[in-house]
LUMLUM-878507 format. One record per residue (C-alpha): residue number from 1; residue in three letters; x, y, z. Coordinates in steps of 0.2 Angstrom, whole numbers. Layout:
NUM,Ala,X,Y,Z .
...
REM end
This chain:
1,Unk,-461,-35,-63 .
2,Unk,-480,-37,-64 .
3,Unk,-490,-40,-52 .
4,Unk,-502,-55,-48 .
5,Unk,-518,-51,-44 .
6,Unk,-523,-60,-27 .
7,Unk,-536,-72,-23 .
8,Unk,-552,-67,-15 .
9,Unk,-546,-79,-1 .
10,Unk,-529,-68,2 .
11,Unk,-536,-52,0 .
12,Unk,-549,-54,13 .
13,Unk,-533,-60,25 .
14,Unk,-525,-46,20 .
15,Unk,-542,-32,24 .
16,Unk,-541,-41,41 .
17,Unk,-524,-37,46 .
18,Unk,-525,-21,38 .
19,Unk,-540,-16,47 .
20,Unk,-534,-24,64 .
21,Unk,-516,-16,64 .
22,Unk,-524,0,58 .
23,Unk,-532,1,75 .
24,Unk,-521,16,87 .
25,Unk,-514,4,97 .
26,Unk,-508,-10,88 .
27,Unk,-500,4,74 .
28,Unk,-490,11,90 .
29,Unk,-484,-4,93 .
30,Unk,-477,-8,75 .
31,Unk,-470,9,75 .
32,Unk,-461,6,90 .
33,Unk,-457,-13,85 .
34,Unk,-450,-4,67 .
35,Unk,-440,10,75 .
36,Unk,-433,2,88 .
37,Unk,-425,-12,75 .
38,Unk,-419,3,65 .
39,Unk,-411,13,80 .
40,Unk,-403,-4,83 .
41,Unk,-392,-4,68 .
42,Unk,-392,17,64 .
43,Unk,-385,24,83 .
44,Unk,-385,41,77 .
45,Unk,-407,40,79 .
46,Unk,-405,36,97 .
47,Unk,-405,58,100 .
48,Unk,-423,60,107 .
49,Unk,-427,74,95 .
50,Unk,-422,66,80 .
51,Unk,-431,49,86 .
52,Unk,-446,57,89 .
53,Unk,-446,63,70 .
54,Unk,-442,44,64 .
55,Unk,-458,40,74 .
56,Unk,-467,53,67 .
57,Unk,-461,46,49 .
58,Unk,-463,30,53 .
59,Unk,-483,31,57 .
60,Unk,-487,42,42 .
61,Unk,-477,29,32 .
62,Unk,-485,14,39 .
63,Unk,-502,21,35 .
64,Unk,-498,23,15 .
65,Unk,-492,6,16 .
66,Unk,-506,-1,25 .
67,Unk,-520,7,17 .
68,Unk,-513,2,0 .
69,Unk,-510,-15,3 .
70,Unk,-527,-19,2 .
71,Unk,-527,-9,-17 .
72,Unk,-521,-12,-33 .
73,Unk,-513,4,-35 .
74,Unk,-494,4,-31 .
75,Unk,-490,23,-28 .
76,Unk,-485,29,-12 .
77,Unk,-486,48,-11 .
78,Unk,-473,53,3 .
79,Unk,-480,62,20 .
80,Unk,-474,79,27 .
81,Unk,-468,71,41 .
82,Unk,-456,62,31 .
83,Unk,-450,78,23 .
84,Unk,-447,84,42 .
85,Unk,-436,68,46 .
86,Unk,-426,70,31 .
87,Unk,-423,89,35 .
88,Unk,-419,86,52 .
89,Unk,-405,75,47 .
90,Unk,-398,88,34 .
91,Unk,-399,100,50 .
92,Unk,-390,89,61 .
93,Unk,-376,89,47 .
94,Unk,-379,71,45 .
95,Unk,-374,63,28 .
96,Unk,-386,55,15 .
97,Unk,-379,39,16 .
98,Unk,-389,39,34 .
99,Unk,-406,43,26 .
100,Unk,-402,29,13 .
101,Unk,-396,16,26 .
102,Unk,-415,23,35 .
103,Unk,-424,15,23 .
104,Unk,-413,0,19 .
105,Unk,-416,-6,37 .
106,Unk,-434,1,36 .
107,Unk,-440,-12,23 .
108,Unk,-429,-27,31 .
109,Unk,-439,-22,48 .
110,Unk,-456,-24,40 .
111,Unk,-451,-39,32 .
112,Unk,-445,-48,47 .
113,Unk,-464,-42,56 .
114,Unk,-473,-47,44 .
115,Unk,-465,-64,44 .
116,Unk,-466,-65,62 .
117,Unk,-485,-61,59 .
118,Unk,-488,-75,49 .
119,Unk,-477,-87,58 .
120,Unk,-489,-85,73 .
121,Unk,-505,-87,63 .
122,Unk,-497,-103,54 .
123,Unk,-506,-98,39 .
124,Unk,-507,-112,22 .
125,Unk,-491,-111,13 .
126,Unk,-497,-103,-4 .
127,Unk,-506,-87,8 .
128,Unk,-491,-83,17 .
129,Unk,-481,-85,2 .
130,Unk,-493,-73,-8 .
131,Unk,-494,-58,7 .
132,Unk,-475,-59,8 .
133,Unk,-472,-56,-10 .
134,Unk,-487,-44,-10 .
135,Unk,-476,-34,3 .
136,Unk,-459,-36,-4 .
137,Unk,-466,-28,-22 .
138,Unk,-476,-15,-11 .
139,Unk,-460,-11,-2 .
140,Unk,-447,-11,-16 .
141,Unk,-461,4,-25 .
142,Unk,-461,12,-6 .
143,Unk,-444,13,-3 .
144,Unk,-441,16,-20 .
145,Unk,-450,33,-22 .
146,Unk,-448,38,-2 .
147,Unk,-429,40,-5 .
148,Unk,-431,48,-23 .
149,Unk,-442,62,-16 .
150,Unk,-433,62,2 .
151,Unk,-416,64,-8 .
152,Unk,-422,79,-15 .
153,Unk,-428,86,3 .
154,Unk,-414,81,12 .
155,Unk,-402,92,-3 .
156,Unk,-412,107,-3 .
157,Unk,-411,105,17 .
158,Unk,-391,105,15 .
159,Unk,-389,117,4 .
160,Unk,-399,131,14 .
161,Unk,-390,124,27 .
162,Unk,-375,127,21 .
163,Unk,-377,143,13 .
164,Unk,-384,148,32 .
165,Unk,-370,142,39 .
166,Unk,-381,131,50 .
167,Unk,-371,114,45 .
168,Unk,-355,123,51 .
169,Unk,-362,130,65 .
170,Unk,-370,110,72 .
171,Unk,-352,104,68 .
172,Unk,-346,119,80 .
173,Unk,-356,117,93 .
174,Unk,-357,96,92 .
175,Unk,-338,99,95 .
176,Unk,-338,109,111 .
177,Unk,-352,97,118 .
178,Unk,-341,81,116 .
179,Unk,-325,90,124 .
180,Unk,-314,92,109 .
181,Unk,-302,104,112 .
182,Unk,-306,120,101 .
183,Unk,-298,139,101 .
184,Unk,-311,147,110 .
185,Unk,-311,164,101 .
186,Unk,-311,155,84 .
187,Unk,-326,145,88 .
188,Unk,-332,162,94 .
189,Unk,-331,169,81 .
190,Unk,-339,156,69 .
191,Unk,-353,153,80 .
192,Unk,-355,172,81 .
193,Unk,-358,170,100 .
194,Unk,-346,174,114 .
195,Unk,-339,159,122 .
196,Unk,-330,167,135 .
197,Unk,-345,173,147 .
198,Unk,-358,166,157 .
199,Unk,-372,155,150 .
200,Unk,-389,147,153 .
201,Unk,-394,134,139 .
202,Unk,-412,130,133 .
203,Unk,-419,115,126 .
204,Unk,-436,121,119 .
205,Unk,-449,110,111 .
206,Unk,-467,106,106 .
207,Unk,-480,96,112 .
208,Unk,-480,78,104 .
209,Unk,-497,84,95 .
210,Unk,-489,98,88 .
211,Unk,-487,91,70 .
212,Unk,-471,100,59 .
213,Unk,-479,113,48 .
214,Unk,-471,117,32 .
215,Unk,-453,129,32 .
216,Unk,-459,147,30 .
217,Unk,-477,147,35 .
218,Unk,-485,155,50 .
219,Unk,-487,140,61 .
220,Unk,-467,135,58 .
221,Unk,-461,128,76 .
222,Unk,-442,132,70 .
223,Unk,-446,152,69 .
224,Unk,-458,151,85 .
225,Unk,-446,143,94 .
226,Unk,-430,152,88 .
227,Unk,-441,170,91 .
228,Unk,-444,165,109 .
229,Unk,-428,158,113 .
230,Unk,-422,176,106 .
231,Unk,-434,186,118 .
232,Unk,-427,174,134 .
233,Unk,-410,184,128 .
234,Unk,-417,199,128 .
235,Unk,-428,199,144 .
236,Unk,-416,189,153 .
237,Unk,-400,189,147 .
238,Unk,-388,202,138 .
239,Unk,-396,200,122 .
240,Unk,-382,186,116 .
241,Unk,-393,171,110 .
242,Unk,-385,155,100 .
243,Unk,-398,143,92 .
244,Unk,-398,125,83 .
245,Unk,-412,116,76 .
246,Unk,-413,100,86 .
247,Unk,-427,93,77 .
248,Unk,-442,99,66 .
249,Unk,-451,105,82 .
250,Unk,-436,107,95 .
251,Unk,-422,120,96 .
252,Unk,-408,120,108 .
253,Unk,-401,137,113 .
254,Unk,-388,147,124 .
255,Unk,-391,165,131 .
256,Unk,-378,176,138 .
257,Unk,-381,181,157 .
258,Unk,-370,195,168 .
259,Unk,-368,192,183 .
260,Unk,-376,209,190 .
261,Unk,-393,202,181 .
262,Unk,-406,201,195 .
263,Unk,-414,184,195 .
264,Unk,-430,182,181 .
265,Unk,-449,182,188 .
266,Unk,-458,166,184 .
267,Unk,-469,178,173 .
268,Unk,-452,181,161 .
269,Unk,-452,164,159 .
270,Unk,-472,162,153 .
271,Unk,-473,151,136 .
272,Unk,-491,147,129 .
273,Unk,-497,131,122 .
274,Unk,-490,120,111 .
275,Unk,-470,127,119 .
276,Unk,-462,118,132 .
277,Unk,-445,122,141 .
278,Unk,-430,115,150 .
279,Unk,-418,126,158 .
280,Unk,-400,124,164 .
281,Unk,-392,133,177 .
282,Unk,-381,148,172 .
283,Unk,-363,144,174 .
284,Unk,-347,152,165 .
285,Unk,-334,149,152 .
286,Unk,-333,135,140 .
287,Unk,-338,121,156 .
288,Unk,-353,131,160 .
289,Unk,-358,130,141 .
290,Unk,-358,113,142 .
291,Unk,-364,109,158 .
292,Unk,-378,120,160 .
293,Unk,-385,111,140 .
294,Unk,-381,94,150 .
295,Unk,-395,101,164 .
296,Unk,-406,104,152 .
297,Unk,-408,91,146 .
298,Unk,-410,81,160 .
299,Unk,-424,92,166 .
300,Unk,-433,89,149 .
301,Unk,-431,71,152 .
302,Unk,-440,75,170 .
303,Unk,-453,83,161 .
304,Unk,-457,73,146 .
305,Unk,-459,58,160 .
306,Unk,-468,68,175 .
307,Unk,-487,69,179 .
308,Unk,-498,79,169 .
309,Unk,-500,97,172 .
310,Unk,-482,101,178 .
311,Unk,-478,120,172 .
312,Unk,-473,122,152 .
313,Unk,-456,126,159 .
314,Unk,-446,115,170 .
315,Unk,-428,121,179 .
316,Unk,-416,111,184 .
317,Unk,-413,118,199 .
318,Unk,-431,110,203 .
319,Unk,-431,95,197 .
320,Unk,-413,89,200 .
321,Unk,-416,78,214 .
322,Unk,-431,70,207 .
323,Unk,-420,69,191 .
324,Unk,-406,59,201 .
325,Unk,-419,49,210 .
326,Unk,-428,44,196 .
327,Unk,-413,36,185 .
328,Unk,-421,20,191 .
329,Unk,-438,19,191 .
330,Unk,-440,3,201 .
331,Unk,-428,11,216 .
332,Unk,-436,27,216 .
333,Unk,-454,19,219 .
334,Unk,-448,9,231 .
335,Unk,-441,24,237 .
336,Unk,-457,34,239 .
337,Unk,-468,18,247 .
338,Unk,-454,15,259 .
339,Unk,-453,32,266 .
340,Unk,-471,38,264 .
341,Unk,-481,22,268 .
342,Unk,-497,28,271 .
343,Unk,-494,47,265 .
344,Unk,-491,37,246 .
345,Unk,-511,34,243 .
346,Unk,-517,41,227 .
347,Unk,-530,52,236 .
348,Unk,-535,70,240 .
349,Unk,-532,69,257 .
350,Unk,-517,62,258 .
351,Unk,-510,74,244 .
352,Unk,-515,88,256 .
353,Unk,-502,79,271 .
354,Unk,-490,77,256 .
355,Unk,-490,97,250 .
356,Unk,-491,101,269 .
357,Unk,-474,90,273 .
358,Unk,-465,95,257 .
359,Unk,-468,114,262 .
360,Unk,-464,111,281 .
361,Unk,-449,103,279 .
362,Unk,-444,116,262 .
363,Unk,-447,130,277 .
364,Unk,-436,123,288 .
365,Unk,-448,114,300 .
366,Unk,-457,133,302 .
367,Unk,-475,131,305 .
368,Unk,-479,149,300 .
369,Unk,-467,151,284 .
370,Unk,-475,133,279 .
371,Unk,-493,141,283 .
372,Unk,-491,155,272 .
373,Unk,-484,146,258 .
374,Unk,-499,134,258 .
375,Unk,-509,148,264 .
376,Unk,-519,142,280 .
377,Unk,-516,144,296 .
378,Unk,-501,139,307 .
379,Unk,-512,128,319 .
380,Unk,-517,119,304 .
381,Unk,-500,116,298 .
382,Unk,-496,109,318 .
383,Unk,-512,97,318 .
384,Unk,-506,90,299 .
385,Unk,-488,87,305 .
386,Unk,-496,79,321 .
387,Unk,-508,66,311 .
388,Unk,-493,64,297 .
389,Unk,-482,58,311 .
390,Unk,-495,46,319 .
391,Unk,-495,38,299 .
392,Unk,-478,37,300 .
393,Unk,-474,30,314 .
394,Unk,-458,39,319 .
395,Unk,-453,55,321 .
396,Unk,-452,69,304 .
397,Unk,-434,74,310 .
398,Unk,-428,54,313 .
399,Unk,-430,53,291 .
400,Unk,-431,72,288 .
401,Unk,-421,72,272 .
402,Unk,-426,55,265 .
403,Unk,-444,60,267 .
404,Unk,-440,77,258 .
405,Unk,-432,67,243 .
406,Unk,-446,57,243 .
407,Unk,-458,72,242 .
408,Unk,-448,79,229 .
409,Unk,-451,63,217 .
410,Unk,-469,63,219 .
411,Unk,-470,82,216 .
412,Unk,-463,77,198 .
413,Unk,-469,60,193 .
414,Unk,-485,58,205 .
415,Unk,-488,41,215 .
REM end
């Protein structure tokens, strides 16, 4: 079909909206507006890592589109990060028919936006008309050369994956993580990893800024992440390592661990920008393989909300009663003003009363063991205590372990 020229009317109205929804803002919040309508109908994007590439996608998408809205040229070349999404769903072992139904509900999403849009603006019949056929035809190219191109990166994906034996390996381990009853030295023996020991699983990841670089090359998150994920086994494990792309930038992973292995320095554990780490807590058998992936990822959720400047890699064991605290926001803050009162001011001195409670009531209501941890002097500690009860108003050991949680949270997420 060919298309109309628009008037010099429309296409100013069209430069306008371009130019304000280009702003960094506004384009989040399409993204999000477009995403979440397609999660909505495709449930299998709800996975943080794969989600976190459909946003990816979706912002280097919505800038083709945007900036060519406002041209006369109708090809769309097809961004890297879209290559990574469509990889990541060949990696996850999903079929086609997903990517497909991707982009199906990806056009009908910016359609019902934009007539949203210019529903609010109540703009003259023959301009709204125009700009909605401008974007359907738009679309239509965009979808239609996305999924040409994306067909062929998602095939290539499989096929490697398949001749890796990555695709039978997901399906493996997405079996043992839902609790289907498998023989254990089969899926042993496919996965090339013994099931039948102890384990400590890793979710590892990079930073959001961290964009995908392409298979092969020197920056590739997948082979950084995978090599460290294979020194943790070697450093702190027996050397047993199982790996799954997770993402185009996130990996999760399982390392043996004997029980005579004397507990890792936080200096083993040492990642460099951009990696980030969630670790379980070791546990044995086919239950401690799933239970100790299920930790890590609820403290990669603690860390992906928590304050800035929390440590690149965040344990369980650590976080687990900010974790369980935090499943609702509102109780949690409630929580912390409750207990704290005055001590929950966002100031210096009150965060020094804060770190000087947490530790004293962490050593046991010790003076000196808290003293040495903070590293001042026991009569310090005492005079804190003192003034942190007059705030209070009550006694430390009347709420001792309420104030703890409380000290735990705002360790985490901050007040």
């Amino acid at each position: 079909m060919a298309m109309t020229a628009p008037s010099a009317e429309i296409r100013q109205w069209i430069a306008d909206f371009v130019a304000e929804t280009l702003h960094a803002e506004a384009l989040e919040q399409v993204v999000t507006r477009l995403d979440t309508a397609i999660i909505a109908r495709v449930p299998e994007l709800r996975d943080p890592d794969i989600r976190r590439d459909l946003a990816a996608s979706s912002r280097a998408h919505a800038l083709e589109v945007l900036s060519g809205l406002t041209q006369d040229r109708i090809d769309y070349p097809v961004p890297a990060e879209a290559h990574a999404f469509a990889r990541t769903l060949a990696r996850r072992g999903h079929d086609l028919r997903l990517l497909l139904r991707v982009y199906h509900f990806g056009q009908e999403a910016v359609i019902d936006y934009m007539t949203d849009i210019l529903e609010e603006r109540r703009l003259p019949h023959d301009i709204e008309r125009a700009v909605l056929l401008r974007l359907f035809e738009r679309t239509t190219r965009w979808v239609g050369t996305s999924v040409e191109a994306l067909t062929d990166t998602y095939t290539e994906e499989r096929e490697r994956g398949l001749r890796a034996a990555l695709t039978q390996r997901a399906e493996v381990v997405r079996s043992l993580l839902d609790d289907v009853d498998l023989d254990l030295e089969q899926a042993s023996t496919r996965l090339g990893y013994r099931l039948a020991q102890r384990h400590l699983a890793l979710l590892l990841w990079t930073d959001e800024d961290a964009a995908p670089a392409p298979p092969g090359g020197n920056g590739d998150a997948a082979g950084l992440l995978e090599r460290i994920a294979t020194r943790f086994a070697l450093s702190l494990g027996n050397g047993s390592v199982l790996t799954m792309p997770s993402g185009a930038t996130a990996l999760w992973a399982w390392i043996g661990v004997d029980d005579g292995l004397p507990e890792p320095s936080e200096a083993a554990w040492a990642v460099e920008t951009p990696v980030r780490v969630a670790v379980g807590i070791p546990a044995t058998h086919l239950a401690g393989f799933r239970g100790s992936h299920r930790e890590a990822v609820a403290a990669r959720h603690v860390a992906e909300r928590a304050r800035p400047g929390r440590p690149r890699v965040v344990h369980y064991r650590d976080v687990e009663v900010a974790y369980l605290a935090g499943a609702d926001e509102i109780a949690m803050r409630a929580l912390i003003d409750r207990e704290l009162g005055a001590l929950a001011a966002n100031d210096a001195h009150s965060a020094r009363l804060r770190d000087t409670l947490h530790a004293y009531l962490r050593a046991r209501r010790s003076p000196d063991a808290a003293a040495k941890a903070l590293g001042v002097h026991k009569n310090t500690v005492r005079y804190r205590i003192q003034r942190i009860e007059e705030l209070l108003g009550h006694s430390i050991d009347q709420r001792g372990s309420r104030l703890e949680i409380a000290l735990d949270c705002v360790a985490v997420y901050g007040v």
